[in-house]
FIBA-407747 format. One line per 4 residues: their letters; for each residue x, y, z of N, C-alpha, C. Coordinates in Angstrom, 2 decimals. Example, Ala and Ser with C-alpha at 12.3 -4.5 7.8 and 13.67 -1.06 7.14 Angstrom:
BEGIN
AS = 13.19 -5.69 7.80 12.30 -4.50 7.80 13.20 -3.30 7.80 | 12.85 -2.25 7.08 13.67 -1.06 7.14 12.90 0.03 7.87
END
This chain:
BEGIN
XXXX = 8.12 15.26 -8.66 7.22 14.42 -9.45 7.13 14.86 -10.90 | 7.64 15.87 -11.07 7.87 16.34 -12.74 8.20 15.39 -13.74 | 9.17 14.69 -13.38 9.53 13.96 -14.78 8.70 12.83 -14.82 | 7.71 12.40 -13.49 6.87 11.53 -13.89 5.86 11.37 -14.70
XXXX = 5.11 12.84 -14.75 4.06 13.42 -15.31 4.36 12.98 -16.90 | 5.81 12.75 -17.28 5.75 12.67 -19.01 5.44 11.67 -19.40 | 5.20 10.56 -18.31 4.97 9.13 -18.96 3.53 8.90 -18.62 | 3.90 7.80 -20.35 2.07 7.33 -20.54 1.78 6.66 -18.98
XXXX = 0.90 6.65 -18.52 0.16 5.42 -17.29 -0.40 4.44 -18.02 | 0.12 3.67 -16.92 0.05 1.89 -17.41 -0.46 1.69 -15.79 | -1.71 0.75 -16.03 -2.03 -0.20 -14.98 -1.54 -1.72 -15.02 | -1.66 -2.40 -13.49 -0.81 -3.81 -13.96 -1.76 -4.20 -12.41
XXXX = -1.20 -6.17 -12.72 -1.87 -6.58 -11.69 -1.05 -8.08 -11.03 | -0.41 -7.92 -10.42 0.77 -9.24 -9.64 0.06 -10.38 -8.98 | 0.05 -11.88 -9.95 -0.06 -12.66 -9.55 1.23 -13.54 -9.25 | 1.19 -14.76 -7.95 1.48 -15.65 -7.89 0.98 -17.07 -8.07
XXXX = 2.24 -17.56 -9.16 1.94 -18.83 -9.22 0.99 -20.51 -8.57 | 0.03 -20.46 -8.65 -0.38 -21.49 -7.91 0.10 -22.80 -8.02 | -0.12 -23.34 -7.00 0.76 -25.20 -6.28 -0.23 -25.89 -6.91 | -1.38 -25.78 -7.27 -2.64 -26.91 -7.43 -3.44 -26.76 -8.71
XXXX = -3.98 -27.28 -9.19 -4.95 -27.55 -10.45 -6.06 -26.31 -10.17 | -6.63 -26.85 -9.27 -7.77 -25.98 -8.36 -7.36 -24.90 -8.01 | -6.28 -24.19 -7.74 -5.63 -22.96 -7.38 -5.63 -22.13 -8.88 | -5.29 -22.71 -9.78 -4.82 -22.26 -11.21 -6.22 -22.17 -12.01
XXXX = -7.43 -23.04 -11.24 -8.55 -22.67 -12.02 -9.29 -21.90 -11.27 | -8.60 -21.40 -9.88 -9.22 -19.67 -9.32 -8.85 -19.29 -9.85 | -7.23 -19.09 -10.44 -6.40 -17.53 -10.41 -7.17 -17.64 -11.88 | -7.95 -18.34 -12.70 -7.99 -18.14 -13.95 -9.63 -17.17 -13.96
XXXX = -10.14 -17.36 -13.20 -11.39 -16.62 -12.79 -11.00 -15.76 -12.24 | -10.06 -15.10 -11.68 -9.30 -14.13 -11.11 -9.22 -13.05 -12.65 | -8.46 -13.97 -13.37 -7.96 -13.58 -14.25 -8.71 -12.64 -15.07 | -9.65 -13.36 -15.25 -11.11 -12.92 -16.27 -11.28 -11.93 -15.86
XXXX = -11.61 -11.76 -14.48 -11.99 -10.27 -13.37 -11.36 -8.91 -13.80 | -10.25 -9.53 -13.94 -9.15 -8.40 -13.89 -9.18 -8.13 -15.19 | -9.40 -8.70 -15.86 -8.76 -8.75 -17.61 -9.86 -7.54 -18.23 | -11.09 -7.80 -17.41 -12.38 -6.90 -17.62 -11.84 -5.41 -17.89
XXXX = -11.30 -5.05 -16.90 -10.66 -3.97 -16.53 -9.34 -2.87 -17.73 | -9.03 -4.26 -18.52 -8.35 -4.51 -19.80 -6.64 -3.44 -19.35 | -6.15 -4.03 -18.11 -5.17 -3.37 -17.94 -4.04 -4.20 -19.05 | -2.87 -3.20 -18.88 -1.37 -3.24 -19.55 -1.06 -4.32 -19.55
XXXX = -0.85 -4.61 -18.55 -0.16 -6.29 -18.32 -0.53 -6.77 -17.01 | -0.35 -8.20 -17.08 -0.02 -8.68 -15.68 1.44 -9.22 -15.31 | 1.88 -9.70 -14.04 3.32 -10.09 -13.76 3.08 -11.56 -12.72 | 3.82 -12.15 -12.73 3.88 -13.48 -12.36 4.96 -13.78 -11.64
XXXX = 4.80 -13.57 -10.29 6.02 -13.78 -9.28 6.81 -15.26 -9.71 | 8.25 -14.74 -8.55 8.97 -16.52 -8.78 9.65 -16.42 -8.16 | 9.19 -17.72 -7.21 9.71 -17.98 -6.05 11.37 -18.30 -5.62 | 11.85 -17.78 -3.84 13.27 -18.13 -4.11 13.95 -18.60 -4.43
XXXX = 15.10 -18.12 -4.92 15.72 -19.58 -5.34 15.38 -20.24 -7.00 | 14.35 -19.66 -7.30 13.87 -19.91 -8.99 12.69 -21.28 -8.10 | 12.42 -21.64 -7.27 11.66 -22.31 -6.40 10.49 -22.70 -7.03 | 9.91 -21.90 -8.18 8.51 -22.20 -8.85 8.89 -22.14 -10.17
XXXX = 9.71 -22.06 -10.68 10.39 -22.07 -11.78 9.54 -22.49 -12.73 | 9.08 -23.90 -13.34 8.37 -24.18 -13.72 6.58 -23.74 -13.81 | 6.18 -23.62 -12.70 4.96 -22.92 -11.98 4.78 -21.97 -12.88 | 5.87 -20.95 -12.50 5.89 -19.82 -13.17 5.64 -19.50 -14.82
XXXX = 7.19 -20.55 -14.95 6.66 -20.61 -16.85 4.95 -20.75 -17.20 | 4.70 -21.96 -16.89 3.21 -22.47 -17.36 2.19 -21.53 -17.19 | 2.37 -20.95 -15.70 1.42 -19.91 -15.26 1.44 -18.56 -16.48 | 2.65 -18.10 -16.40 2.53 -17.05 -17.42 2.46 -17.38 -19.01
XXXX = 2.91 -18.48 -19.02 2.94 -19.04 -20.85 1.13 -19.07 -21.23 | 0.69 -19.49 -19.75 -1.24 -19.95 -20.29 -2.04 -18.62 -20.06 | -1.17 -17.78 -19.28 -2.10 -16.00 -19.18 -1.94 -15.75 -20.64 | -0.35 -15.09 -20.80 0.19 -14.61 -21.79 -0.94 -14.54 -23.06
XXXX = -1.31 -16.21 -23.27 -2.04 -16.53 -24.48 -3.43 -16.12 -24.36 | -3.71 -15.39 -23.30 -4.92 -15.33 -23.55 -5.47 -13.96 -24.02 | -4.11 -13.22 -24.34 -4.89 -12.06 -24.82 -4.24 -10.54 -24.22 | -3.65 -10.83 -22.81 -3.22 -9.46 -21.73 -1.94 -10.19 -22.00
XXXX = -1.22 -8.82 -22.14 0.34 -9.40 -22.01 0.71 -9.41 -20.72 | 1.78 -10.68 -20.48 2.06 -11.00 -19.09 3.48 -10.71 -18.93 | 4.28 -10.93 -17.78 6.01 -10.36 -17.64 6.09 -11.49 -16.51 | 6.69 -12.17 -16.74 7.66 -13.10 -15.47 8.12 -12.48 -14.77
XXXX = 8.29 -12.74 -13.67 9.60 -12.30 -12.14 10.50 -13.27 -12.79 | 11.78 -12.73 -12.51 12.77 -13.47 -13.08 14.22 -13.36 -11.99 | 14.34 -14.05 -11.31 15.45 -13.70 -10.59 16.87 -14.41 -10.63 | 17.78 -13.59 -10.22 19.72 -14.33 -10.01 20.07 -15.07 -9.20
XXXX = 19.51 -14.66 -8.12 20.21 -15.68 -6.82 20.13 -17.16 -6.84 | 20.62 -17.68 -7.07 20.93 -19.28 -7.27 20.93 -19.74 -8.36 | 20.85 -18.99 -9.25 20.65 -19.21 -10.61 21.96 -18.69 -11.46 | 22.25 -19.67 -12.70 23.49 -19.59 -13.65 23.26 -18.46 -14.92
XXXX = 24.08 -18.26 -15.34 23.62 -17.70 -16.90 23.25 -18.60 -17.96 | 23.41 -19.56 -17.62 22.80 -20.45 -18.96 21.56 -20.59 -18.28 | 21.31 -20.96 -17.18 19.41 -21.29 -17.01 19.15 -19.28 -17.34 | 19.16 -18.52 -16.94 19.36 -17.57 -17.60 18.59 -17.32 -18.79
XXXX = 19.44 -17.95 -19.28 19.58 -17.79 -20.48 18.25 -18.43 -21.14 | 18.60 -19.64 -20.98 17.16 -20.32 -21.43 16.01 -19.88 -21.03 | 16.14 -19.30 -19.99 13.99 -18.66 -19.84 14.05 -17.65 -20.88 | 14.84 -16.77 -20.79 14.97 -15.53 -21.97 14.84 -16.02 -23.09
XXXX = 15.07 -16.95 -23.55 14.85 -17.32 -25.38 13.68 -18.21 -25.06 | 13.04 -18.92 -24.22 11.97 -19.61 -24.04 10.85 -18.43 -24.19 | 10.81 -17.43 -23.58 10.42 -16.11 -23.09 9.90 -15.46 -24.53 | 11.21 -15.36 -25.50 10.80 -14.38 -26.33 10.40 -15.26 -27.38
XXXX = 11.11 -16.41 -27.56 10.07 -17.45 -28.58 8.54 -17.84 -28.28 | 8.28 -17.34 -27.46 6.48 -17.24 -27.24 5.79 -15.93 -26.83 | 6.21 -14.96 -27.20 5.97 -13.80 -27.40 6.26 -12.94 -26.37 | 6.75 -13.18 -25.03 6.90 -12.00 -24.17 7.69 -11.69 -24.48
XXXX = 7.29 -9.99 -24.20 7.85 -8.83 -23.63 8.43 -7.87 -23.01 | 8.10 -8.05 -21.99 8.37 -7.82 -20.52 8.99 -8.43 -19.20 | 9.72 -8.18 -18.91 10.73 -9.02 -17.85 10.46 -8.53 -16.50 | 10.58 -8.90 -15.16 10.38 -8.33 -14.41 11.61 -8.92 -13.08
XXXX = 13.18 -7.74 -13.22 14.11 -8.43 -13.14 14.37 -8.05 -11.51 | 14.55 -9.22 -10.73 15.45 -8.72 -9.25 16.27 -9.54 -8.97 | 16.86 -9.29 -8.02 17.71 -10.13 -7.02 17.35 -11.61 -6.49 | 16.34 -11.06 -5.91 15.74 -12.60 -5.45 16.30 -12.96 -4.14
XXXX = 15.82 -14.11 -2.94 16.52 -14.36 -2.22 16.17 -16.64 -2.23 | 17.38 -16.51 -1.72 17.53 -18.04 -1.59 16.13 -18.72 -0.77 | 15.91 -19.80 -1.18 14.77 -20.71 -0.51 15.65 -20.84 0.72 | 14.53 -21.24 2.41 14.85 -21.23 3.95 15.77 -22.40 3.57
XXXX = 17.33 -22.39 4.22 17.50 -23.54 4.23 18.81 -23.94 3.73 | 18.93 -22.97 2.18 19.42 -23.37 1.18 21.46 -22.62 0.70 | 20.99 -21.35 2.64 22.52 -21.26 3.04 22.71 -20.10 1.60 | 24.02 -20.02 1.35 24.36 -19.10 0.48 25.09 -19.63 -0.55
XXXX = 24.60 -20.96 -1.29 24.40 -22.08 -2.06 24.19 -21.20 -3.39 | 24.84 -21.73 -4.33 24.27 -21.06 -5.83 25.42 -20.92 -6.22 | 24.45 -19.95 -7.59 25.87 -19.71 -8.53 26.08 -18.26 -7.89 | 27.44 -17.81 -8.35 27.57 -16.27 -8.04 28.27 -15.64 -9.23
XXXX = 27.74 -16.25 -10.53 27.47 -15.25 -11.23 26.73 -14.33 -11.87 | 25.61 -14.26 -11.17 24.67 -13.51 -11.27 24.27 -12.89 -10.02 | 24.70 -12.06 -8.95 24.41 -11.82 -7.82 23.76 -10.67 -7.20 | 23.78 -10.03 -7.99 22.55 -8.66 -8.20 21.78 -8.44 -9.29
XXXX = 20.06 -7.60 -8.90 19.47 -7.11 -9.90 20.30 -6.52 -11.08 | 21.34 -5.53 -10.74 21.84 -4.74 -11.85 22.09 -5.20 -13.04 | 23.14 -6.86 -12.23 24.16 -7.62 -13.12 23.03 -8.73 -13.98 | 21.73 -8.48 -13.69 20.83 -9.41 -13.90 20.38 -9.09 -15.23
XXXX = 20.20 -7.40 -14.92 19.65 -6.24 -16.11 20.97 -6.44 -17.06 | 21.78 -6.60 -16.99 23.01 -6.05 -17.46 22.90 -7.21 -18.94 | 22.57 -8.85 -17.34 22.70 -10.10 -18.58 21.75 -9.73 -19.73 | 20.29 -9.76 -18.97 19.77 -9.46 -20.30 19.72 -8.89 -21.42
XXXX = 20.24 -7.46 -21.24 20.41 -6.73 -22.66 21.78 -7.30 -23.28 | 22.63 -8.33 -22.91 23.51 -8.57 -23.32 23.08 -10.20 -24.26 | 22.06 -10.43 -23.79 21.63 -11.53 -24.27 20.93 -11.75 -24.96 | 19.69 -10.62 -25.42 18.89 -10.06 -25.57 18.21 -8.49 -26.22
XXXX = 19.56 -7.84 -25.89 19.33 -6.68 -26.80 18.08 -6.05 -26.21 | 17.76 -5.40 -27.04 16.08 -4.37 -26.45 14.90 -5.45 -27.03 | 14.50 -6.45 -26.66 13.35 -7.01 -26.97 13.25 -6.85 -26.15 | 13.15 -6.81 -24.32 12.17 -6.77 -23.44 12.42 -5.34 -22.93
XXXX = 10.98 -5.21 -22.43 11.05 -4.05 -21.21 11.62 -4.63 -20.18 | 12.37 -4.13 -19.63 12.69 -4.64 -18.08 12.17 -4.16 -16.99 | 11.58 -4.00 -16.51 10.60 -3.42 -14.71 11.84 -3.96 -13.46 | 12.78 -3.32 -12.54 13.20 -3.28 -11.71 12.52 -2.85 -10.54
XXXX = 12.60 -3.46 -9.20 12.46 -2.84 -8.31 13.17 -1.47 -7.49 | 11.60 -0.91 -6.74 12.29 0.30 -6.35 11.68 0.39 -4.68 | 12.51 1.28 -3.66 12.12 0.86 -2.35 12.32 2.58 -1.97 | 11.09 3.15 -1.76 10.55 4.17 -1.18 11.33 4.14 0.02
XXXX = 10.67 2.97 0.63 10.94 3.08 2.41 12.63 2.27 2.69 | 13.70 2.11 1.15 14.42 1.87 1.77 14.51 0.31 1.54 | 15.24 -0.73 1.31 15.62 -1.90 0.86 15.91 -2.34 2.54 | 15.34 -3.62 3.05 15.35 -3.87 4.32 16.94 -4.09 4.62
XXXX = 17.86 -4.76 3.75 19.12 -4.96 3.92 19.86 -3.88 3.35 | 19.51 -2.91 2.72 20.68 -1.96 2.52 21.20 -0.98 3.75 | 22.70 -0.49 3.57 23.28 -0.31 4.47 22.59 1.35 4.60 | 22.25 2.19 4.39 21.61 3.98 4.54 21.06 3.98 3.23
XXXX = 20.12 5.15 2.92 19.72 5.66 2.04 20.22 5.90 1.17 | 21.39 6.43 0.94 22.54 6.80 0.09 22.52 5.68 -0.61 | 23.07 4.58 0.16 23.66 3.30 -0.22 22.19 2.87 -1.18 | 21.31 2.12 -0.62 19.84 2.39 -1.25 19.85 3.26 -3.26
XXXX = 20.26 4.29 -3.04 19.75 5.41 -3.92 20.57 4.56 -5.26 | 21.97 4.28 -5.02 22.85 3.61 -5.61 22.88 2.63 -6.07 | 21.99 1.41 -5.32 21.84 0.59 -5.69 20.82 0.44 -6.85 | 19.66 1.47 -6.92 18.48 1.50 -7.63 19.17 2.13 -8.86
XXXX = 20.18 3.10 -8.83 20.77 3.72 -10.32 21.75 2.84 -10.88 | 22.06 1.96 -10.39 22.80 0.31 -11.14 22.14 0.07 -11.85 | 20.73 -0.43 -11.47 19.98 -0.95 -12.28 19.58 -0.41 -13.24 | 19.06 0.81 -13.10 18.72 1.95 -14.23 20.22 2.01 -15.47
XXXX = 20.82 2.24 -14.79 22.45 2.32 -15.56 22.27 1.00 -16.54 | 21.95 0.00 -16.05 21.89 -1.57 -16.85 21.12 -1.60 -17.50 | 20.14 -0.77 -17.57 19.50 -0.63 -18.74 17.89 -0.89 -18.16 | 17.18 -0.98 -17.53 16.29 -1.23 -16.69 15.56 0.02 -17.73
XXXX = 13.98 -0.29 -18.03 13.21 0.36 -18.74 12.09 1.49 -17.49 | 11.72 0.28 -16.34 11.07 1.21 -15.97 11.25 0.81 -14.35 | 10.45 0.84 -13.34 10.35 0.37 -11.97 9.20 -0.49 -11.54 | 9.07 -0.36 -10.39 7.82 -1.03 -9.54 8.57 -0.50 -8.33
XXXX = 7.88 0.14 -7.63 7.87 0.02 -5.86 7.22 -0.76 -5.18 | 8.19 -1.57 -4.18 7.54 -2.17 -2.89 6.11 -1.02 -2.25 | 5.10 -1.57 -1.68 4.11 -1.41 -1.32 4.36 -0.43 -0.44 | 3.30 0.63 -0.03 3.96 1.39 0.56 2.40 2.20 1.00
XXXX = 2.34 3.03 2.33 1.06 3.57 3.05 1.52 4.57 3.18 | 2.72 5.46 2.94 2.77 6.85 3.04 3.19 7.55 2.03 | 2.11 8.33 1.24 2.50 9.04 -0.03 3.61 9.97 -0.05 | 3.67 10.24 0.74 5.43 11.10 1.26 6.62 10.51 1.26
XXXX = 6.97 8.91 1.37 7.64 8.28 1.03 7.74 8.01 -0.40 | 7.05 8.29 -1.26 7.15 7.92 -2.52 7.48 9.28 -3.38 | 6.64 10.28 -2.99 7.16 11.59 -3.52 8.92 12.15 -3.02 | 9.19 11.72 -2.12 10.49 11.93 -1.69 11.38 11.14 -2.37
XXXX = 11.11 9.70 -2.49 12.69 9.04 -3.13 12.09 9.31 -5.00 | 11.29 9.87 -5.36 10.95 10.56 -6.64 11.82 11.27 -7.08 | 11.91 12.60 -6.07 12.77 13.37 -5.50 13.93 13.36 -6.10 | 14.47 12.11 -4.98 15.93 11.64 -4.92 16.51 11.29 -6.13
XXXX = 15.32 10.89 -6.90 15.53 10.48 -8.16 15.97 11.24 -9.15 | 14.88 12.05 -9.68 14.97 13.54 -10.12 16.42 13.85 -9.86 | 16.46 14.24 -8.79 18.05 14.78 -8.33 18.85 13.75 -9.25 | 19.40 12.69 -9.21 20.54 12.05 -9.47 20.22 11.72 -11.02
XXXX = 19.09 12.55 -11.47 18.84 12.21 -13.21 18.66 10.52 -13.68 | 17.42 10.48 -12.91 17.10 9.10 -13.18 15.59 9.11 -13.55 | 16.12 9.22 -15.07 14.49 9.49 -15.52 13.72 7.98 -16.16 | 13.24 7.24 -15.32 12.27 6.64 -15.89 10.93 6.28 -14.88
XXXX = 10.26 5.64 -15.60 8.84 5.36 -14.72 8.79 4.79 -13.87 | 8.32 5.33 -12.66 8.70 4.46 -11.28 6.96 4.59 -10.78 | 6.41 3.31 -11.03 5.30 2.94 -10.78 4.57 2.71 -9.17 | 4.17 3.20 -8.23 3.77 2.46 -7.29 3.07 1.55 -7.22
XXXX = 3.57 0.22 -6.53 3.25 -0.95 -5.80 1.80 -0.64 -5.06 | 1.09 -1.49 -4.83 -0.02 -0.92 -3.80 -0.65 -2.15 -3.72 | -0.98 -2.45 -2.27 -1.45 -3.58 -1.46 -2.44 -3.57 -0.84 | -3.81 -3.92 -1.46 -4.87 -3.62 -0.82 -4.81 -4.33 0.99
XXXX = -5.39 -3.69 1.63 -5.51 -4.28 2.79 -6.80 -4.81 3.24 | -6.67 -6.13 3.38 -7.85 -7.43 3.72 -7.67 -8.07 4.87 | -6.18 -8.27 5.57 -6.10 -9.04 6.67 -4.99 -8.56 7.50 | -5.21 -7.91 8.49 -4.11 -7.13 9.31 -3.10 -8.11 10.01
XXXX = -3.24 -9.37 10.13 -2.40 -10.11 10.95 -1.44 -10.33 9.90 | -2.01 -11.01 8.57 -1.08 -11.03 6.78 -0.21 -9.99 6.99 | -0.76 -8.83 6.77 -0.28 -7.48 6.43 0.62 -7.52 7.21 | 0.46 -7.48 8.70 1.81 -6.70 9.67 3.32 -8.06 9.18
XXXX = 2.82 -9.30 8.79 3.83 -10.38 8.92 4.33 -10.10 7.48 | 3.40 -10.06 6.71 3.99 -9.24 5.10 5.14 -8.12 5.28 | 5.05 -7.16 6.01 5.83 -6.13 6.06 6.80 -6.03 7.24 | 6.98 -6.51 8.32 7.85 -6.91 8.84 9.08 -7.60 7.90
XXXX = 8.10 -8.40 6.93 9.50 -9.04 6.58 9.99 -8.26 5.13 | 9.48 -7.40 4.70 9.69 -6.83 4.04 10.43 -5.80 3.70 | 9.84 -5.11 4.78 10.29 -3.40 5.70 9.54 -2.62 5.28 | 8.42 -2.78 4.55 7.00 -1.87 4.67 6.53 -1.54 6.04
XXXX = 6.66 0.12 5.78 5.76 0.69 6.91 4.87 0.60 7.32 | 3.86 0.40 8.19 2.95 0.61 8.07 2.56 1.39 9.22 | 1.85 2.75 8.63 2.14 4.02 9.84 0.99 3.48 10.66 | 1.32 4.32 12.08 0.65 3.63 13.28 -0.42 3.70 13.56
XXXX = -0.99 5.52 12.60 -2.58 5.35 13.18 -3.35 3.89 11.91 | -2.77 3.77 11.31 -3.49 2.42 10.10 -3.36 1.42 11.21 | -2.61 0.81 12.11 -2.06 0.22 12.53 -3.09 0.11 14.03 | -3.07 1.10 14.19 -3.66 1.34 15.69 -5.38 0.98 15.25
XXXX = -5.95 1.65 14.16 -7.69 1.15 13.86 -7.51 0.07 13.46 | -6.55 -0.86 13.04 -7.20 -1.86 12.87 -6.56 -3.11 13.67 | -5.74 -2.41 14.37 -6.10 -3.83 15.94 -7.33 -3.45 16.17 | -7.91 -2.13 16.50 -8.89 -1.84 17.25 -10.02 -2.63 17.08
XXXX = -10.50 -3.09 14.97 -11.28 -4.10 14.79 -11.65 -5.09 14.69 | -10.18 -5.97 15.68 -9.87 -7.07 16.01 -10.28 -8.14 15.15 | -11.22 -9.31 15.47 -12.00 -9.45 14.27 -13.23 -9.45 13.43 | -13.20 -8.13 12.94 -14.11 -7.76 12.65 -13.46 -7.64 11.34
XXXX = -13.79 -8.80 10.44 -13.39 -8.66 8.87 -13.97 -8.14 7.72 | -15.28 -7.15 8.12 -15.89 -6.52 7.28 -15.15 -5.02 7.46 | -15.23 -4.82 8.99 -14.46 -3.20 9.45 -13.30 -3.13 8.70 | -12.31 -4.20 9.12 -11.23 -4.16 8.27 -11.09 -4.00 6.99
XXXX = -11.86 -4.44 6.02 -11.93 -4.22 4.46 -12.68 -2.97 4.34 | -13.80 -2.35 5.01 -14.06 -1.31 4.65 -12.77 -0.01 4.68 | -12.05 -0.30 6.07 -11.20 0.57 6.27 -9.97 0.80 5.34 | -9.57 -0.55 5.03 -8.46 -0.98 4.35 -8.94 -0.20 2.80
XXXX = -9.99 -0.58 2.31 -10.32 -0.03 0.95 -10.17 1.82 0.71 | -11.11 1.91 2.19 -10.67 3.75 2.18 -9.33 4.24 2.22 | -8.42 3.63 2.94 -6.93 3.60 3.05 -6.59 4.07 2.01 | -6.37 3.10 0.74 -5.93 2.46 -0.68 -6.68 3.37 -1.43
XXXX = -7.66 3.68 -1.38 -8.42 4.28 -1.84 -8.01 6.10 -2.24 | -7.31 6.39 -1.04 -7.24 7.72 -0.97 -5.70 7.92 -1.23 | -4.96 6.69 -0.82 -3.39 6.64 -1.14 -3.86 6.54 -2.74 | -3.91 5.72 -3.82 -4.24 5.75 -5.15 -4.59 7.38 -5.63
XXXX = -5.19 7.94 -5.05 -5.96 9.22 -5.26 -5.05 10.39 -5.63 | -4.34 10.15 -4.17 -3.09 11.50 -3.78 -1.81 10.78 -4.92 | -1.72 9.69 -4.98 -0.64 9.53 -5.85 -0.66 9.95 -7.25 | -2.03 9.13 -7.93 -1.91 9.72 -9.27 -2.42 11.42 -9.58
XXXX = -3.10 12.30 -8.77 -3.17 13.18 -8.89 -1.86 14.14 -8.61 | -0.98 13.85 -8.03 0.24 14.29 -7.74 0.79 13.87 -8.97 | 0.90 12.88 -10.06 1.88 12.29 -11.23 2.03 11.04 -11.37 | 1.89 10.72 -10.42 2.34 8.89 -10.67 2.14 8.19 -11.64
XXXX = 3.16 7.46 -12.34 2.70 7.66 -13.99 1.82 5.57 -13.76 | 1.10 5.48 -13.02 -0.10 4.60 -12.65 0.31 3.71 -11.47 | -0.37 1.63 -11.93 -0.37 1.73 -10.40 -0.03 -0.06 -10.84 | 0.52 -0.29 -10.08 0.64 -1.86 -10.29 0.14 -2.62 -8.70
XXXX = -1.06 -3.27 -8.79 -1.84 -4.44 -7.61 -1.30 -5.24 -7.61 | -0.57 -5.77 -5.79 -0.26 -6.82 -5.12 -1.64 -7.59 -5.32 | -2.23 -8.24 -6.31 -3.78 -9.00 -6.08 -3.43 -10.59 -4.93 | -2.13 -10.80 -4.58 -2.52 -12.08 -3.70 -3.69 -13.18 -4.28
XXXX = -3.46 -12.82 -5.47 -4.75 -13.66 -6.40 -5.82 -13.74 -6.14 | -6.36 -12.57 -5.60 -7.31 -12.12 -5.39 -8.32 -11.04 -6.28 | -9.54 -11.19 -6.42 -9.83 -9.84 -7.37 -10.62 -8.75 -6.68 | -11.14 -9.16 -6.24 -12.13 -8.28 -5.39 -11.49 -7.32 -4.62
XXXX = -10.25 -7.23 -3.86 -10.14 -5.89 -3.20 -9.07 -5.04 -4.03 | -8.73 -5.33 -5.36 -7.99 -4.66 -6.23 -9.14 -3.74 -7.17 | -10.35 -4.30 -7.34 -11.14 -3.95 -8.05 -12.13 -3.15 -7.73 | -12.34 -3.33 -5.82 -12.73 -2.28 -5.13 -11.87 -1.04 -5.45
XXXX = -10.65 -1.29 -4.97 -10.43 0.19 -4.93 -10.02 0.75 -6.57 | -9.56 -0.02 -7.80 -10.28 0.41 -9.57 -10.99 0.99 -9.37 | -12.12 0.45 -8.94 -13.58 0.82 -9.24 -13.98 2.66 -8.54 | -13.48 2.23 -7.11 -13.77 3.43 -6.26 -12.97 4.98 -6.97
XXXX = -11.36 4.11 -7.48 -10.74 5.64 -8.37 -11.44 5.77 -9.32 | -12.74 5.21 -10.08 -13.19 5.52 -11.35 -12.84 5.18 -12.44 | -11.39 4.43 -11.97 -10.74 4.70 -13.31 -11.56 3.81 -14.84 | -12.50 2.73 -14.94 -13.22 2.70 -15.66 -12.26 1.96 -16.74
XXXX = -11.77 2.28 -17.78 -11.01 1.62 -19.13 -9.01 2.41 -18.99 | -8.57 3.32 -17.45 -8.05 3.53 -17.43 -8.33 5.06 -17.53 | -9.21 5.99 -16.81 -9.56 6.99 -17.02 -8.24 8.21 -16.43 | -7.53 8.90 -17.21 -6.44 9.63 -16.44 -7.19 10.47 -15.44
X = -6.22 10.62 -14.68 -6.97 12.08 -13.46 -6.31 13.18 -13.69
END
């Protein structure tokens, strides 16, 4: 965890795009919630396939302006270098910053359809600084527990130093319940001289039936005694959020006191159980530990 310790901490907070008028005038009261808090940025998923494409723009073009800088999800899979291309100059002609580059996977349905010239995160990172130069940060993903389709760990480790190699500024990790998984592929990191900020992901827990179908398809762990108390509170949706908050609560704790250079919230456009557990670390205007 050494080379994490050198970087500033940045908090962040992951919304998705809403389908409805009424959806977009929660996430905007969402918004406010969070904004209180006066974190780094927020990020704005996008769906397979570029699937919300539009969604997405508007969603982040109407945060963006309000004051918190925002970062698009931006993904390859089915997508050309000229559409590409065009979000990136759409992007930086209205002031963002921040990119938030992966792979992506195809909408159900849609077969292995697309373009294939863009077919990995790396080659994704690669377009942009080629298109783009250093105006954005780039945020890549990173997988503690392991990329559900990669072939071993090894393979895994390799795939994440592509991206870095392409120029990738900093990370995000998939969500994750065992702080030992994250200090280890740190580790791994360290070892292979891959020095940049690798942020943990973190997913408050509100609904255990969500959660287990979230990470199944994901390949988030979720270790068994978490697993085992909260079948136990069947439904009991207060037990569950109390428990879930202490969870998150104490994972946040052990991480940044160990280095973690901060923390980026799965909010599910939600504010309240991201802000529980803010609130519970203290962190206040971003208070270091």
């Amino acid at each position: 965890m050494e080379t994490q310790k050198q970087f500033k901490r940045r908090f962040s907070f992951e919304f998705f795009p809403p389908k409805t008028q009424e959806g977009m005038d929660k996430l905007q009261a969402v918004r406010d919630q969070l904004a209180d808090r006066n974190p780094d940025f927020f990020s704005v998923t996008y769906g397979a396939g570029g699937s919300t494409r539009e969604r997405t723009i508007d969603t982040v073009l109407t945060l963006h302006k309000q004051g918190i800088s925002t970062a698009p999800h931006l993904s390859c899979v089915g997508a050309t270098k000229e559409s590409v291309a065009e979000l990136l100059d759409l992007y930086k002609e209205n002031g963002i910053q921040r990119i938030v580059a992966l792979r992506g996977d195809l909408p159900s349905g849609m077969g292995t359809g697309g373009s294939v010239e863009l077919r990995y995160a790396n080659e994704l990172v690669e377009f942009i600084r080629e298109h783009t130069g250093d105006h954005f940060s780039i945020e890549v993903a990173a997988y503690p527990e392991f990329h559900p389709q990669a072939k071993n760990a090894e393979d895994d480790l390799r795939n994440f130093q592509r991206k870095v190699e392409a120029g990738a500024t900093s990370a995000i990790t998939q969500y994750f319940y065992s702080p030992e998984a994250y200090f280890y592929f740190i580790e791994r990191c360290e070892k292979a001289g891959l020095n940049i900020p690798i942020v943990p992901g973190i997913m408050p827990i509100t609904n255990y039936s969500r959660l287990a179908r979230f990470s199944d398809m994901c390949g988030a762990e979720i270790p068994r005694w978490i697993r085992k108390q909260l079948e136990a509170y069947g439904d009991d949706m207060a037990s569950i959020v109390k428990f879930g908050d202490e969870v998150v609560t104490r994972l946040c704790e052990e991480l940044l006191k160990a280095g973690a250079p901060g923390l980026h919230f799965y909010t599910l456009n939600q504010a309240g159980p991201s802000l529980r557990v803010w609130d519970n670390l203290g962190l206040g205007d971003k208070i270091s530990f």
